[in-house]
C-alpha positions in Angstrom: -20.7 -4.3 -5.0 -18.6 -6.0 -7.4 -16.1 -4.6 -10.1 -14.8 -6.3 -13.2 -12.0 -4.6 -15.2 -10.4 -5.9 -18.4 -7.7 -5.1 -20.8 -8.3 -1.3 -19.5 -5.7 1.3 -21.2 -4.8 5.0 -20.4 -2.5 7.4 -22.4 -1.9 11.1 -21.4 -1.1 12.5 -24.8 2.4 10.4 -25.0 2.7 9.1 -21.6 1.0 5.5 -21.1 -0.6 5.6 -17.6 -2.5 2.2 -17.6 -1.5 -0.5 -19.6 -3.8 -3.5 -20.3 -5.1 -4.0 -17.0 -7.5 -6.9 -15.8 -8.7 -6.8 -12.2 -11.7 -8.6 -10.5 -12.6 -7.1 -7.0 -15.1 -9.1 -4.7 -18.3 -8.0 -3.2 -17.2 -6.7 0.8 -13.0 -6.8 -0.2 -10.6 -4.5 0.9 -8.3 -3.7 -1.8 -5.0 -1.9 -1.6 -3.7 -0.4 -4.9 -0.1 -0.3 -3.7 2.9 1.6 -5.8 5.3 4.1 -6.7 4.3 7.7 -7.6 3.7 7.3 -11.6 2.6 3.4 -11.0 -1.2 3.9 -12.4 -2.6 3.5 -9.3 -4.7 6.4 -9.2 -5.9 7.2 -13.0 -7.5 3.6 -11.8 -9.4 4.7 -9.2 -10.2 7.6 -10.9 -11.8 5.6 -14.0 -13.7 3.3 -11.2 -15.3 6.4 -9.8 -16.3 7.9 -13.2 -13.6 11.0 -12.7 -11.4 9.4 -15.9 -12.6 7.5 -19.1 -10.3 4.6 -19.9 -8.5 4.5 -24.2 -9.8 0.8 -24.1 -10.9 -1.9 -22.0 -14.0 -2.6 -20.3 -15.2 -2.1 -16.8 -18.5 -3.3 -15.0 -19.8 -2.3 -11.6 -22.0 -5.4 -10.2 -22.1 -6.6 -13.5 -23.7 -3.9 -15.1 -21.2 -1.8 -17.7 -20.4 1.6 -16.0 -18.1 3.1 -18.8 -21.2 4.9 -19.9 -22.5 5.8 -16.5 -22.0 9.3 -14.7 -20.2 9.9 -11.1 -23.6 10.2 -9.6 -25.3 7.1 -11.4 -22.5 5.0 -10.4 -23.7 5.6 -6.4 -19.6 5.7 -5.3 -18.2 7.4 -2.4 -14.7 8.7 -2.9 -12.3 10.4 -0.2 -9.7 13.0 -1.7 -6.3 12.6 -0.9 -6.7 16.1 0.7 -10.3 15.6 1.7 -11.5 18.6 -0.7 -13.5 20.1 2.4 -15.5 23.4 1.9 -14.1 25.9 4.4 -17.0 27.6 4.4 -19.1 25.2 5.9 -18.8 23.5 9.1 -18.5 19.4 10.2 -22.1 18.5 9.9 -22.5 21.1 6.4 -20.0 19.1 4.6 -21.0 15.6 5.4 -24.7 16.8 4.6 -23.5 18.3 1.3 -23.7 15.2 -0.6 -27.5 14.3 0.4 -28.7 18.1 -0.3 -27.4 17.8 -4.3 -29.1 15.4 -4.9 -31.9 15.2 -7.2 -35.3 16.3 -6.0 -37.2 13.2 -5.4 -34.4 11.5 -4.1 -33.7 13.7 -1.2 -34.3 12.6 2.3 -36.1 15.3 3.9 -34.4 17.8 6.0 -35.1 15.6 9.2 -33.6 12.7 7.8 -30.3 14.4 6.7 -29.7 15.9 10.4 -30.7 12.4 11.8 -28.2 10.7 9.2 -25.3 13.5 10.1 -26.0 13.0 13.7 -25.2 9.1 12.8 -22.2 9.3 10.9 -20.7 11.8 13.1 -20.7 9.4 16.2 -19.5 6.7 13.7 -16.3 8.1 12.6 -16.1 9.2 16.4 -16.4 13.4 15.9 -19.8 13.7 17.5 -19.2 17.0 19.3 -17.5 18.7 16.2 -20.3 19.2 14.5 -20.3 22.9 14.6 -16.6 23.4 13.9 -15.3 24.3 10.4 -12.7 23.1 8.8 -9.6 25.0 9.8 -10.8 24.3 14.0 -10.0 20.6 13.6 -7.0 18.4 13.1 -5.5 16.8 10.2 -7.2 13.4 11.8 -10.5 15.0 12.1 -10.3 16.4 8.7 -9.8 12.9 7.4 -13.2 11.5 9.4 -15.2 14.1 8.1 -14.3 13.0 4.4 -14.8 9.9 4.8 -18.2 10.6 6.6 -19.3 12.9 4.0 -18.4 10.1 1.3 -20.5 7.6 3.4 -23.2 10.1 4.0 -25.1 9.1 0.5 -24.5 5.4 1.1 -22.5 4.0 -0.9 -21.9 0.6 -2.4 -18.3 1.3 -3.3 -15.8 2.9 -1.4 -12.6 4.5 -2.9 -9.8 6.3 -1.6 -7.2 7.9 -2.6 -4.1 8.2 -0.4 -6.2 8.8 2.4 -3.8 8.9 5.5 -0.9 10.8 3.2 -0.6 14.1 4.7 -1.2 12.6 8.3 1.8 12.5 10.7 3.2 8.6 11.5 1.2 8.0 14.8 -1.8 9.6 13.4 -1.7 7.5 10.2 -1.4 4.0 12.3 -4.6 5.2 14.5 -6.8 5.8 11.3 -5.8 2.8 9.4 -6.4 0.5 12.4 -10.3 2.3 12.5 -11.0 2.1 9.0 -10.2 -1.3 9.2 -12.1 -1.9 12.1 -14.9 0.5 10.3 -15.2 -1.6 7.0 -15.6 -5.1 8.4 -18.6 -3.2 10.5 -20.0 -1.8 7.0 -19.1 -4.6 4.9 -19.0 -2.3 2.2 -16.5 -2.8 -1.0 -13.6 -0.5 -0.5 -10.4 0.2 -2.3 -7.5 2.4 -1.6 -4.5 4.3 -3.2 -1.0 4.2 -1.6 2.4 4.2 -1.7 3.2 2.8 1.9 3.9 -1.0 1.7 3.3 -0.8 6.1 -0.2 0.3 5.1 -1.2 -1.9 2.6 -0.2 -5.0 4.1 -2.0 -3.9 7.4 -5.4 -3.4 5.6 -5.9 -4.8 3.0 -7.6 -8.3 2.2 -5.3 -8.4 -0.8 -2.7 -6.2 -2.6 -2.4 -5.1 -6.3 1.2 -4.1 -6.6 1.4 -1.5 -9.8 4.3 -0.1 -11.3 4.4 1.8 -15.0 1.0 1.6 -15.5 1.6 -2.6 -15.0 0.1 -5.1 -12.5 2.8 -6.4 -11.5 1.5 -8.9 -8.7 -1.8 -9.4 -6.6 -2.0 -11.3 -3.5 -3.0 -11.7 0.2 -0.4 -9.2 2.3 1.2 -12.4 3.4 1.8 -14.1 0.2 3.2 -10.7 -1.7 5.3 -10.4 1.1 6.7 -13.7 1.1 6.8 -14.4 -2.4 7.4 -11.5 -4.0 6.6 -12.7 -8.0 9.8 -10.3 -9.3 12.5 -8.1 -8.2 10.5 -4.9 -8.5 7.7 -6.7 -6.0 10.5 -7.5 -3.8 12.4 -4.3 -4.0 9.4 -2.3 -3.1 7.6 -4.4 -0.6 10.2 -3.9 2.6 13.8 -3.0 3.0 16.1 -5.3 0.5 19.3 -6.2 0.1 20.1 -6.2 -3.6 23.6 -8.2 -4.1 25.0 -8.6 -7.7 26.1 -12.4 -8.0 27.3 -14.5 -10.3 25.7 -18.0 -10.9 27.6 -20.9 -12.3 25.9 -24.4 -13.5 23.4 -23.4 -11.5 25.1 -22.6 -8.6 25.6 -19.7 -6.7 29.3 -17.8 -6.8 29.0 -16.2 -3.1 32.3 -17.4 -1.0 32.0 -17.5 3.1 28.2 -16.7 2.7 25.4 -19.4 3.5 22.0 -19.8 1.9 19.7 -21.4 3.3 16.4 -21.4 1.1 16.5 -19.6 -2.4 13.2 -18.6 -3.6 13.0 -16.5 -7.3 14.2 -17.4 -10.5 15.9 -20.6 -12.0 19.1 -18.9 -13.6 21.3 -21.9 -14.6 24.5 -19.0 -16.3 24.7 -15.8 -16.0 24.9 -12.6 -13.8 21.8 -11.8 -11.6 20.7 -9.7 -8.5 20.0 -11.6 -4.9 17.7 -10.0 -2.6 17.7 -10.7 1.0 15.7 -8.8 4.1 17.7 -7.3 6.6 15.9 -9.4 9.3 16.9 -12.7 7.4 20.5 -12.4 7.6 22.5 -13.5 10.6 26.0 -12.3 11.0 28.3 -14.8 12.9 31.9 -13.5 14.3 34.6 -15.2 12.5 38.7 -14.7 12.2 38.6 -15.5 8.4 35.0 -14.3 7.5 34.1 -13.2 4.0 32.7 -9.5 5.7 33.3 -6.9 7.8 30.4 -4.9 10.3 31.0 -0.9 9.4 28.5 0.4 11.8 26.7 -1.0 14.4 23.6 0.9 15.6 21.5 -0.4 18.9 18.4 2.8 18.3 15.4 1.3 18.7 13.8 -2.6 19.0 17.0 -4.6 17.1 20.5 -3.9 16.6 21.5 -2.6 13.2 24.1 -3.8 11.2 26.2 -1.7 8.6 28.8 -5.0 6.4 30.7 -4.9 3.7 31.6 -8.2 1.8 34.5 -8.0 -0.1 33.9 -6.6 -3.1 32.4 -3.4 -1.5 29.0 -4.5 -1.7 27.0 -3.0 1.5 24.6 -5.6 3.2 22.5 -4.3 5.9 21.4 -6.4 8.8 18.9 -6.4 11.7 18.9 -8.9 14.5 17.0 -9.0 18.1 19.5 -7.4 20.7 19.9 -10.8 22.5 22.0 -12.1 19.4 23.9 -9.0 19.0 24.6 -9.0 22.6 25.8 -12.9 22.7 28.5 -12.0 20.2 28.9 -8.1 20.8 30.4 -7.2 17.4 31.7 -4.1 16.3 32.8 -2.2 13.4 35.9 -3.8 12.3 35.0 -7.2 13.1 35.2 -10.0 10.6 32.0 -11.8 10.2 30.5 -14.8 8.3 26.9 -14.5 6.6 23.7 -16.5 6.8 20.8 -16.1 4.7 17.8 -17.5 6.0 16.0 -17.2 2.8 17.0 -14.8 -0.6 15.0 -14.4 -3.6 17.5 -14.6 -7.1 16.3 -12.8 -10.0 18.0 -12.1 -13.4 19.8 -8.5 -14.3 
């Protein structure tokens, strides 16, 4: 299934939700609609399914205009961001629920809903929960049973929204690694809502970056990543370094601190902001450096750097324990700084 959107616009009495928004989504992609809480991100999904009506715009579903059509007609499966299961009924009740409303004529038979269940519990990998209800399974298992129930009526289109949120850390990586797994062995279209940058860039084919009801950027993980297309894309995509600096002809005004590749803006005058990851900054021990290491933390895979340049400014640094060990600073050392590569964008 394909979807077309363009120029679509949302206001909430005075509050602008979606603002002139054009998005093309490929038959069998996996989108991730990636932002901030207020970004858009899910009045969109909501107008895809049919649960919002966009101010303007159009929006076409295989190439077929949907604004008219109804949830049902538009044959989507959506997951809730807390899964919306009926306590009342158990496992295989709620993924059958779907196929039981539906109009008489299109209803499988009873036989074929049990078989389908049966199917669809073994795919999501519940098989023996069947008879459980709701509150006898864990936050995971809730999750599978969504989704199951949203595949249940096979669907061309699959939307989610927020779907690993209220799932614990090592929970959430599980899940997203099976629904990737899942959707490249259902080839179906499929496009989720989230605010974790890990998440996105893990599943998705490519990433629609939102923020105040904008698209701010769409890419491939790897290309948002690396070239983030402003400083709100770069600021929310990873951990950031934001510097104030001063450019000059052209030039940089940073003393005792190398740059190695400068991605961004052109600013020729003028103040601006330079961003730099944590991981792409080196710091070297040196009598007359333009910094000094606050904190040095060695938690976890690399050791973490707390420095201060001169004018206060904090720059936080991570680099593999080998290098921390070769020069074993510590807080109160004075050290040079290397950017491997910084982004410059205007204030």
């Amino acid at each position: 299934m394909t979807i077309e959107l363009k120029g679509i616009g949302k206001t909430f009495r005075t509050a602008v939700a979606l603002h002139d928004i054009d998005l093309a989504v490929a038959k069998g992609e996996l989108i991730a609609l990636l932002g901030p809480s207020g970004s858009g991100k899910t009045t969109l999904l909501r107008i895809i399914a049919g649960l919002e009506w966009p101010d303007t715009g159009t929006l076409h579903i295989d190439g077929e205009d949907a604004i008219g059509q109804s949830v049902r007609d538009r044959h989507i499966g959506f997951v809730f961001q807390h899964y919306a299961l009926f306590r009342h009924m158990t496992v295989a009740e709620n993924i059958a629920f779907g196929l039981r409303v539906q109009r008489r004529g299109k209803r499988p038979p009873e036989a074929e809903i049990k078989a389908r269940v049966a199917n669809l519990l073994t795919l999501v990998q519940i098989g023996d929960l069947g008879a459980r209800y709701p509150h006898q399974i864990s936050g995971g298992q809730r999750q599978r049973v969504a989704l199951a129930r949203a595949l249940a009526i096979e669907p061309s289109l699959l939307l989610l929204d927020e779907p690993f949120g209220a799932l614990d850390a090592k929970v959430r990586k599980e899940l997203r690694r099976w629904l990737r797994h899942l959707h490249e062995q259902l080839g179906m279209t499929t496009l989720f809502v989230t605010h974790d940058q890990e998440e996105a860039l893990e599943l998705a084919d490519r990433v629609v970056v939102m923020g105040k009801g904008r698209i701010e950027q769409i890419g491939t993980p790897e290309a948002v990543y690396a070239n983030p297309a402003n400083a709100f894309v770069y600021d929310f995509l990873g951990e950031a370094n934001r510097i104030p600096v001063e450019v000059v002809a052209g030039k940089l005004k940073l003393p005792g601190i190398i740059v190695d590749k400068l991605d961004g803006q052109h600013i020729e005058t003028g103040k601006a902001t330079l961003f730099v990851r944590p991981h792409d900054v080196s710091a070297i021990r040196a009598g007359d450096g333009s910094a000094t290491v606050r904190t040095v933390s060695l938690a976890g895979p690399v050791a973490a750097l707390e420095i201060t340049l001169t004018d206060g400014t904090t720059v936080d640094v991570e680099q593999a324990h080998h290098l921390h060990d070769a020069d074993r600073l510590k807080p109160g050392d004075t050290v040079s700084l290397r950017f491997r590569r910084a982004a410059l964008f205007g204030v």
